[in-house]
Structures are given as structure tokens and as C-alpha cells.
N, CA, C and O atoms as a MOPAC input file, in Angstrom:
PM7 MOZYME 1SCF
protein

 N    -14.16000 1   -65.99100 1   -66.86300 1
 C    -14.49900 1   -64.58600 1   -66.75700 1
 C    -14.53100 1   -64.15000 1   -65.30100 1
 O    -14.37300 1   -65.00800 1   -64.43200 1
 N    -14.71100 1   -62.95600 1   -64.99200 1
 C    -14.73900 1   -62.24500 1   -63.75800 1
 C    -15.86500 1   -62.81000 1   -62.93600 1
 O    -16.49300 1   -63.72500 1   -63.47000 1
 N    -16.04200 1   -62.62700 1   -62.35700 1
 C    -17.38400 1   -62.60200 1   -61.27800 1
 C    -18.74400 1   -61.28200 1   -61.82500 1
 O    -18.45700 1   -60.11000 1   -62.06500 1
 N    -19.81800 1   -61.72000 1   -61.89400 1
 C    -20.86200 1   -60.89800 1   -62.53200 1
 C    -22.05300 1   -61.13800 1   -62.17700 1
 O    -22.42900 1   -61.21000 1   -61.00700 1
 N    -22.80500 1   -61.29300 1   -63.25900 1
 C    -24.28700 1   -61.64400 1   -63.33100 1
 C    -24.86600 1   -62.39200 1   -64.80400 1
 O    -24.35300 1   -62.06100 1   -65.87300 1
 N    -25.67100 1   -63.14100 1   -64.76900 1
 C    -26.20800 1   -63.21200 1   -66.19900 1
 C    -27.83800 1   -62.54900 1   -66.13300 1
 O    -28.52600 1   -63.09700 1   -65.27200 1
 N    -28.57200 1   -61.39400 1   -66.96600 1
 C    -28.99300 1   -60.08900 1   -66.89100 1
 C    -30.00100 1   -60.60800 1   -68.15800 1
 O    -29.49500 1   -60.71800 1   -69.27500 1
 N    -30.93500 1   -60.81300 1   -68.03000 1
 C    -31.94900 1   -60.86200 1   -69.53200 1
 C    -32.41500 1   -59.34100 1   -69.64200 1
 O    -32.95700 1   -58.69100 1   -68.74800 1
 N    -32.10300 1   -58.93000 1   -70.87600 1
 C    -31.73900 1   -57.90800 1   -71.70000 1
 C    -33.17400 1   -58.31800 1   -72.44100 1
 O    -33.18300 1   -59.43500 1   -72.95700 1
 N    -34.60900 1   -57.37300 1   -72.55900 1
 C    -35.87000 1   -57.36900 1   -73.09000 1
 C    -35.97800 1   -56.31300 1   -73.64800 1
 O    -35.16000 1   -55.43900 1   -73.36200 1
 N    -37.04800 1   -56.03000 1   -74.65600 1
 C    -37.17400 1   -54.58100 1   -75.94000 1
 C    -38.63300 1   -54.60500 1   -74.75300 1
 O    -39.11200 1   -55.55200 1   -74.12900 1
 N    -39.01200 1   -53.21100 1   -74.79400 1
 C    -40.06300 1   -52.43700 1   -74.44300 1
 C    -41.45100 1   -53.25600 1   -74.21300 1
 O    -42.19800 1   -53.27400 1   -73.23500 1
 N    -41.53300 1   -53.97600 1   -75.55800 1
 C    -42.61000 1   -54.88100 1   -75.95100 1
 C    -42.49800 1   -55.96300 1   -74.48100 1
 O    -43.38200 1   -55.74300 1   -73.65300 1
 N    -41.98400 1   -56.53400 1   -74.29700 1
 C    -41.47800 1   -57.06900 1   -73.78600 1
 C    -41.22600 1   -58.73100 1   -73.97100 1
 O    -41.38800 1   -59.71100 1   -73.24400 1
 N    -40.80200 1   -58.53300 1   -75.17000 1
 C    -39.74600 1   -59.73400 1   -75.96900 1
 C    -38.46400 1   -59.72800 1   -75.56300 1
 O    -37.75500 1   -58.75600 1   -75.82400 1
 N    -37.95900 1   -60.86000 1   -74.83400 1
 C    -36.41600 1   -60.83800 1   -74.00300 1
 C    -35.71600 1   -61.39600 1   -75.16700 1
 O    -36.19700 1   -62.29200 1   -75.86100 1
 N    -34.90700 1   -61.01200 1   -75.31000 1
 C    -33.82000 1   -60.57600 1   -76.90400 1
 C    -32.53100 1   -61.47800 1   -76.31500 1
 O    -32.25000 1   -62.23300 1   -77.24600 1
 N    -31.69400 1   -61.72400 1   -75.28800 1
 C    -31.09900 1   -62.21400 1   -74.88700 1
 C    -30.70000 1   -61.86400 1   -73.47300 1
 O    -31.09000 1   -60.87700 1   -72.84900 1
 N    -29.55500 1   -63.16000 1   -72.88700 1
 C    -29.37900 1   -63.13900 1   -71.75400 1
 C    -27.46700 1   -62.59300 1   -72.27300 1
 O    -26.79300 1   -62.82900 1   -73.27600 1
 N    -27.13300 1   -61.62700 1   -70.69800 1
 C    -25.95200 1   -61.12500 1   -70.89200 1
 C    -25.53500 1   -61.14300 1   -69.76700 1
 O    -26.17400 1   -60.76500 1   -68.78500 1
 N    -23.91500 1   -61.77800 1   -69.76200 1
 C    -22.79500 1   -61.53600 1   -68.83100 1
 C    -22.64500 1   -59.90600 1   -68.32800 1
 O    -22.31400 1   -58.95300 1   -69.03400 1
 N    -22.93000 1   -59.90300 1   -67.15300 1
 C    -22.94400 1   -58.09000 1   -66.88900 1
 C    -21.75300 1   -58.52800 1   -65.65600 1
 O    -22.07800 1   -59.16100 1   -64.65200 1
 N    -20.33100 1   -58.06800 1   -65.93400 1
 C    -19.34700 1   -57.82900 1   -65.09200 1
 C    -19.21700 1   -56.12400 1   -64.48600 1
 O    -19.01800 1   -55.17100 1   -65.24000 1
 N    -19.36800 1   -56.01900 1   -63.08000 1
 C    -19.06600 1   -54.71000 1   -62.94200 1
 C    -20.50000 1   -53.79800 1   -62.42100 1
 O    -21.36400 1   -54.65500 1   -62.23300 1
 N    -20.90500 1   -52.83800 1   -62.21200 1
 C    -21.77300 1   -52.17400 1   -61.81100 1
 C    -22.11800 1   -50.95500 1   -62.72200 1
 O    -21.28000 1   -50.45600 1   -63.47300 1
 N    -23.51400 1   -50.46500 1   -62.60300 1
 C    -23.87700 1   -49.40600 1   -63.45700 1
 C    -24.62500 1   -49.88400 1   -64.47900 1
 O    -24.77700 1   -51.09000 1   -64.67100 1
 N    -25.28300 1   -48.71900 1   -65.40200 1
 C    -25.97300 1   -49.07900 1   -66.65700 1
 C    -25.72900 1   -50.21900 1   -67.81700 1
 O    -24.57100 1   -50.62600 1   -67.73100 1
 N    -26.39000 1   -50.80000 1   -68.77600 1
 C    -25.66200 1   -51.58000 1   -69.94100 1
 C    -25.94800 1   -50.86400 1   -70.95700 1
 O    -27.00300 1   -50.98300 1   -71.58000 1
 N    -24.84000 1   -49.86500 1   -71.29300 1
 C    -24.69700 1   -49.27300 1   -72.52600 1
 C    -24.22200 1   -50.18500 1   -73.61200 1
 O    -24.57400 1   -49.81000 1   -74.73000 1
 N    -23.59800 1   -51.15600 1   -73.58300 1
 C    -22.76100 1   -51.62700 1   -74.73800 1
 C    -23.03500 1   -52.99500 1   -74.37500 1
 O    -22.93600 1   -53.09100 1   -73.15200 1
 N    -23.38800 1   -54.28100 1   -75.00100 1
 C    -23.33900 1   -55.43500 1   -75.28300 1
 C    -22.25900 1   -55.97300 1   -75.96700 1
 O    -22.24900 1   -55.90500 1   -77.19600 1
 N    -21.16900 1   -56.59900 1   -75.24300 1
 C    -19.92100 1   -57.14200 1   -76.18600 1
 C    -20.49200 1   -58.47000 1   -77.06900 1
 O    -21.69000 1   -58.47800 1   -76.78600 1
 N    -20.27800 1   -59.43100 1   -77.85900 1
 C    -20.99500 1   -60.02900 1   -78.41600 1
 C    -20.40600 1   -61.04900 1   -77.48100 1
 O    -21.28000 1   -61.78200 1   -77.01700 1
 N    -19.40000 1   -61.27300 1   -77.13600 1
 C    -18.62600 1   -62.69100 1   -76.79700 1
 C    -19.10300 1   -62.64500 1   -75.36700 1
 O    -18.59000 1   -63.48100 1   -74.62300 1
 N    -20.05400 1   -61.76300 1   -74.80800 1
 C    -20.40900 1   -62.01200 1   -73.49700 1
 C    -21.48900 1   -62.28100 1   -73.56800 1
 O    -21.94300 1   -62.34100 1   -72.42500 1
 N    -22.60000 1   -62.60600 1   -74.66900 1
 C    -23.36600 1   -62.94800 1   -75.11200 1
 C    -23.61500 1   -64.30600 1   -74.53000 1
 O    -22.79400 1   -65.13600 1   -74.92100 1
 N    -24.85300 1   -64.92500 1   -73.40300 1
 C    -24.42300 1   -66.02000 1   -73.15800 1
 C    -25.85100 1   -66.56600 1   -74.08500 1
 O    -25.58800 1   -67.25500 1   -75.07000 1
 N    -27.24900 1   -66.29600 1   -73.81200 1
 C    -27.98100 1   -66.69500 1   -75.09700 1
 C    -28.73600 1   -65.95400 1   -75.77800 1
 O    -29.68700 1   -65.25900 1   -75.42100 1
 N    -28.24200 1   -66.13700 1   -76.86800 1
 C    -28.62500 1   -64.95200 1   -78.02000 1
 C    -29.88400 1   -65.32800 1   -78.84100 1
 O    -29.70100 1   -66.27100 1   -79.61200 1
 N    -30.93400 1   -64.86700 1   -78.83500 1
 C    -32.31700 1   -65.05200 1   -78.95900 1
 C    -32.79900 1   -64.17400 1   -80.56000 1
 O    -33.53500 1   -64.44300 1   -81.50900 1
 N    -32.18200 1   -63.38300 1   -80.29000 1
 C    -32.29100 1   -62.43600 1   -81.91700 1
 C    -31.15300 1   -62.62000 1   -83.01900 1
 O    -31.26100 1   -61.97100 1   -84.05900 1
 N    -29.89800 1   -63.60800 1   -82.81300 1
 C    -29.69100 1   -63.63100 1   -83.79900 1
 C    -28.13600 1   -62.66600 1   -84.10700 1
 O    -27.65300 1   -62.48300 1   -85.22400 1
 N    -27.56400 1   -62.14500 1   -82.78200 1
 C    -26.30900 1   -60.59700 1   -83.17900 1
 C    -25.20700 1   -60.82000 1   -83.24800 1
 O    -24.42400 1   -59.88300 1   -83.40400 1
 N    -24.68500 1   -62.32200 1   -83.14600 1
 C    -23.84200 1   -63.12800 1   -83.08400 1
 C    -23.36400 1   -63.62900 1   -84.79100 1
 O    -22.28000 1   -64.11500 1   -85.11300 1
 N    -24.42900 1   -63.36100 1   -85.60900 1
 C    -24.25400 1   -63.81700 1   -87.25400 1
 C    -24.13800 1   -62.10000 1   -88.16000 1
 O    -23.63400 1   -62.02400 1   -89.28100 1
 N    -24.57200 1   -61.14400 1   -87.58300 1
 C    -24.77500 1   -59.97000 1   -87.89800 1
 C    -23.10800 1   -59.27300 1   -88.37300 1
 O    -21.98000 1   -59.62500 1   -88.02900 1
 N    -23.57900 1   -58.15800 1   -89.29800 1
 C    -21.60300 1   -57.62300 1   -90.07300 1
 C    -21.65000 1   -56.12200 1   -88.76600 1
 O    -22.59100 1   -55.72100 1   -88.08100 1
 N    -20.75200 1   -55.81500 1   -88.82800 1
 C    -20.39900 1   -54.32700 1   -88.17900 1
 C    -21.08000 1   -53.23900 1   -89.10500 1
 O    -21.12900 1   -53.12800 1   -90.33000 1
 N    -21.58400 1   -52.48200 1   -88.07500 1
 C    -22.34700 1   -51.51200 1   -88.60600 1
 C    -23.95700 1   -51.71500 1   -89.06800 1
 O    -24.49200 1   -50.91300 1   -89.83300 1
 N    -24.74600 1   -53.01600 1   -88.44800 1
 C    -25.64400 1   -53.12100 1   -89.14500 1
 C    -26.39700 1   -52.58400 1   -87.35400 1
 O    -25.87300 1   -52.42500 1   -86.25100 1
 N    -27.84100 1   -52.45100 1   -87.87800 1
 C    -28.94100 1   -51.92600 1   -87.33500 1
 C    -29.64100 1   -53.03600 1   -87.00700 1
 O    -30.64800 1   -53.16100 1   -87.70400 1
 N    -29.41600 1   -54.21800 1   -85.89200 1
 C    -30.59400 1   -55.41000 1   -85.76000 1
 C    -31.70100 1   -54.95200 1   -85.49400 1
 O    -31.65200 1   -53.74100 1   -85.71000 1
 N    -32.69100 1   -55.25000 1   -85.13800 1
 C    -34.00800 1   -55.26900 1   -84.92600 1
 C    -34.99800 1   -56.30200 1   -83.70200 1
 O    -34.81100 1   -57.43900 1   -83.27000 1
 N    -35.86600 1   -55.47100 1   -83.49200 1
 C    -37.04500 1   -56.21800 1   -82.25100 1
 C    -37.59000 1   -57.66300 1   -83.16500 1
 O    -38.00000 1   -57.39500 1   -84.29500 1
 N    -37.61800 1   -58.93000 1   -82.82000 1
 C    -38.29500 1   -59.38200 1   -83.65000 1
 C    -39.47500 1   -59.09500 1   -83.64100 1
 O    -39.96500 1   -58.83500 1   -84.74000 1
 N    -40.18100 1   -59.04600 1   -82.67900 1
 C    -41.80900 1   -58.55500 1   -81.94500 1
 C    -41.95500 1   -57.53900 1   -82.90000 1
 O    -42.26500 1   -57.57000 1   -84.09100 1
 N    -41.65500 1   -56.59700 1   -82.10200 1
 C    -42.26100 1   -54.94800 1   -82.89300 1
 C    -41.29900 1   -54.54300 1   -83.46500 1
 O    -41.53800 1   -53.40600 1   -83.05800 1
 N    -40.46700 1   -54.41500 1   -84.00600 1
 C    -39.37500 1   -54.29600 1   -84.97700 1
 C    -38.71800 1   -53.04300 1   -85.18400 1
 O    -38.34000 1   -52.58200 1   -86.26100 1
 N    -38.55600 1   -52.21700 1   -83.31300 1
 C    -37.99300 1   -51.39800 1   -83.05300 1
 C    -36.34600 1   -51.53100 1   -83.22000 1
 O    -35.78100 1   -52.54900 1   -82.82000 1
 N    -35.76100 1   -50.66700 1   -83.70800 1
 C    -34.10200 1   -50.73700 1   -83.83900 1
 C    -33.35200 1   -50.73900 1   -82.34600 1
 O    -33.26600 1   -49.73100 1   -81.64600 1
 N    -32.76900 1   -52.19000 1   -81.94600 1
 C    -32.09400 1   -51.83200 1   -81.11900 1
 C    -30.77700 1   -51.43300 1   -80.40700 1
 O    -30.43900 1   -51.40700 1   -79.22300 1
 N    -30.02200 1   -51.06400 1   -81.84700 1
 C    -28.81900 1   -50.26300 1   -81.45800 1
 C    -28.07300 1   -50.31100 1   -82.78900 1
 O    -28.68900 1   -50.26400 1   -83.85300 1
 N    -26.76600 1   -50.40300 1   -82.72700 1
 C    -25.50800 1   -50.73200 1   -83.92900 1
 C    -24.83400 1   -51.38300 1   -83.33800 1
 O    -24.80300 1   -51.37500 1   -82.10700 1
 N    -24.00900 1   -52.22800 1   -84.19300 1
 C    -22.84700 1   -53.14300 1   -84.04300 1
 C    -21.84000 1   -52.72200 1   -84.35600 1
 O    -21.47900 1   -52.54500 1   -85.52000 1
 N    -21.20400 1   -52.48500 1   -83.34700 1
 C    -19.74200 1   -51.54500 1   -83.67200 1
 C    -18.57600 1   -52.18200 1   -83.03400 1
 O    -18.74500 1   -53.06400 1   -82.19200 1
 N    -17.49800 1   -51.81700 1   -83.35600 1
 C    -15.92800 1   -52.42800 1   -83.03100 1
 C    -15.87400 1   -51.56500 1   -82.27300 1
 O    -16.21700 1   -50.43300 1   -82.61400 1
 N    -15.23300 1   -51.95500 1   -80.47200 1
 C    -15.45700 1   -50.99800 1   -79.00500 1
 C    -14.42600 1   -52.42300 1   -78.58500 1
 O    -14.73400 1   -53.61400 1   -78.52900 1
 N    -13.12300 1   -51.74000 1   -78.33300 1
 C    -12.15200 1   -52.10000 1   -78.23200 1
 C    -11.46200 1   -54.09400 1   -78.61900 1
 O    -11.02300 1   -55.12000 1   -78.10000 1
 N    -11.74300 1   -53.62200 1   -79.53200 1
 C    -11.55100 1   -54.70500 1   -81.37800 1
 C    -12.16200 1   -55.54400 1   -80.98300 1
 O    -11.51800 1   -56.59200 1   -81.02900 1
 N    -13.89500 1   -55.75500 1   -80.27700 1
 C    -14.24900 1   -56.73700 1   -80.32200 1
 C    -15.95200 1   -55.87800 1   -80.62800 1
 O    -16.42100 1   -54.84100 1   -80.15900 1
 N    -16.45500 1   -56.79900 1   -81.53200 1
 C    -17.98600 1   -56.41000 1   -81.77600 1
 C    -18.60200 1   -56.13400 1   -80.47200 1
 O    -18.12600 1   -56.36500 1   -79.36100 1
 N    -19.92100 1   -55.51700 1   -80.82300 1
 C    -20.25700 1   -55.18000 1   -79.56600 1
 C    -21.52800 1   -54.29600 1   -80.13200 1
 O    -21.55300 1   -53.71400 1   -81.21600 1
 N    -22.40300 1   -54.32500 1   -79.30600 1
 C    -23.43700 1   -53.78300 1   -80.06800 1
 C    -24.40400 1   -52.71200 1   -79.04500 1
 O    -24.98500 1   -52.96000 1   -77.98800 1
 N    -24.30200 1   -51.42300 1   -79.84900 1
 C    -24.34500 1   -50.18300 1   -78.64300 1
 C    -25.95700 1   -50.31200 1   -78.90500 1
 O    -26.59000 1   -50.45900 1   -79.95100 1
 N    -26.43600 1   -50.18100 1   -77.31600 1
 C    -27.76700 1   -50.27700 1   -77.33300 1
 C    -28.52900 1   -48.54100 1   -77.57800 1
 O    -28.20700 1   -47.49000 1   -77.02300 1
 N    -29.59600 1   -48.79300 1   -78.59900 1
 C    -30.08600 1   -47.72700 1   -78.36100 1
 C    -31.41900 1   -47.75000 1   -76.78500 1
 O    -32.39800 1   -48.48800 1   -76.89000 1
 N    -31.28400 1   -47.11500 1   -75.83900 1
 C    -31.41700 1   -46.98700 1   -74.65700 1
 C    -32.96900 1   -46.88900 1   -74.47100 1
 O    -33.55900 1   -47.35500 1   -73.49700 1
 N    -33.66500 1   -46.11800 1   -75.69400 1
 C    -35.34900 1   -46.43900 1   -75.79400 1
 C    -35.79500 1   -47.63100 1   -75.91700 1
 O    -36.91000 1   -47.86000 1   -75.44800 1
 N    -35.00800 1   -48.77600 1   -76.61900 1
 C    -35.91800 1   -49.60800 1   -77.12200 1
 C    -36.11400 1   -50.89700 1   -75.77200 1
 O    -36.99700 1   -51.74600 1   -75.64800 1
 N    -34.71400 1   -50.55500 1   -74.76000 1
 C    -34.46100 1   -51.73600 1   -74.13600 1
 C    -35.15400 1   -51.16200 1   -72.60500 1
 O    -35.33200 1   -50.05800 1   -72.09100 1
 N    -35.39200 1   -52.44900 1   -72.26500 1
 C    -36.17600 1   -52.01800 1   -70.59700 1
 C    -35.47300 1   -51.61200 1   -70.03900 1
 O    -34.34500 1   -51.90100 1   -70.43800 1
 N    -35.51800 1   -50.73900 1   -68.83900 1
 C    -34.14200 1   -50.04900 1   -68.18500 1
 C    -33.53000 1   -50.89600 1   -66.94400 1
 O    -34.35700 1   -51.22100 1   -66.09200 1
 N    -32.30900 1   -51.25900 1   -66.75400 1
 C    -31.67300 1   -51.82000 1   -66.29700 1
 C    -30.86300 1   -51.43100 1   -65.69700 1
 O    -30.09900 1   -50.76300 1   -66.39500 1
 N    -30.41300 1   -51.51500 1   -64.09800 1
 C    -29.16200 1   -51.15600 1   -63.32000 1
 C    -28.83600 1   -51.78000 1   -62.38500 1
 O    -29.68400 1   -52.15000 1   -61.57400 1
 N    -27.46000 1   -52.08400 1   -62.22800 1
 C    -27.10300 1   -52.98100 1   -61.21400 1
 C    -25.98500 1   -52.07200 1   -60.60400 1
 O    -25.34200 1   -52.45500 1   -59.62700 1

């Protein structure tokens, strides 16, 4: 892969949900799954279109959607601590 960061990605609560390959600069709107380096909740076994969840407090933290033909799971932006690089 490119040159980046690996970025622990936490829900509000502050339960760290996983660690992520962040290539590039700016916000993390979108989680690809395959950049997924450890996946702590589980989004890696999940179908398209589903709604995962906080395990902690069991806030929704986004959808799993196809974003250029690879899963990827759009964060909803409340639930996750805010992050910028």
C-alpha cells in the first residue's frame, strides 16, 4: 500500500472499534473494509447495506456500502470521535 498511517477509529463511548490504514490527508468519511488492519467489531463478516453497531452503547455506526466495488462502510460522523489528519 501507499505510505499512511494506522488511525484507531473509537465510538463516543469511548470503545476503540478498530484500527485503520488512513492513506492521504483530511477527514475519515468512509472506511474501506480491506484497509481494515484490526477489526474489533466484527465489519469484515457483515452483508452490504447492513447498519453495524457500538458494541458498548449500541450506537449505529454507519452503513456498509459498495464505494468503488469494494465494501466500505460510511461512517455516521456522530457516533465516531472526531478525527483529522
Amino acid at each position: 500500500m501507499k505510505t499512511g498511517k494506522l488511525i484507531d477509529i473509537e465510538c463516543q463511548c469511548g470503545r476503540l472499534l478498530f484500527r485503520y490504514f488512513k492513506a492521504g490527508k483530511g477527514r475519515i468519511i468512509k472506511c474501506i473494509i480491506s484497509h481494515i488492519h484490526e477489526d474489533l467489531v466484527g465489519l469484515s463478516r457483515v452483508s452490504t447495506f447492513s447498519k453495524p453497531l457500538c458494541p458498548a452503547c449500541g450506537k449505529e455506526l454507519g452503513i456498509i456500502m459498495m464505494i468503488h466495488g469494494e465494501p466500505a462502510l460510511k461512517l455516521n460522523q456522530g457516533t465516531i470521535k472526531g478525527i483529522r489528519i
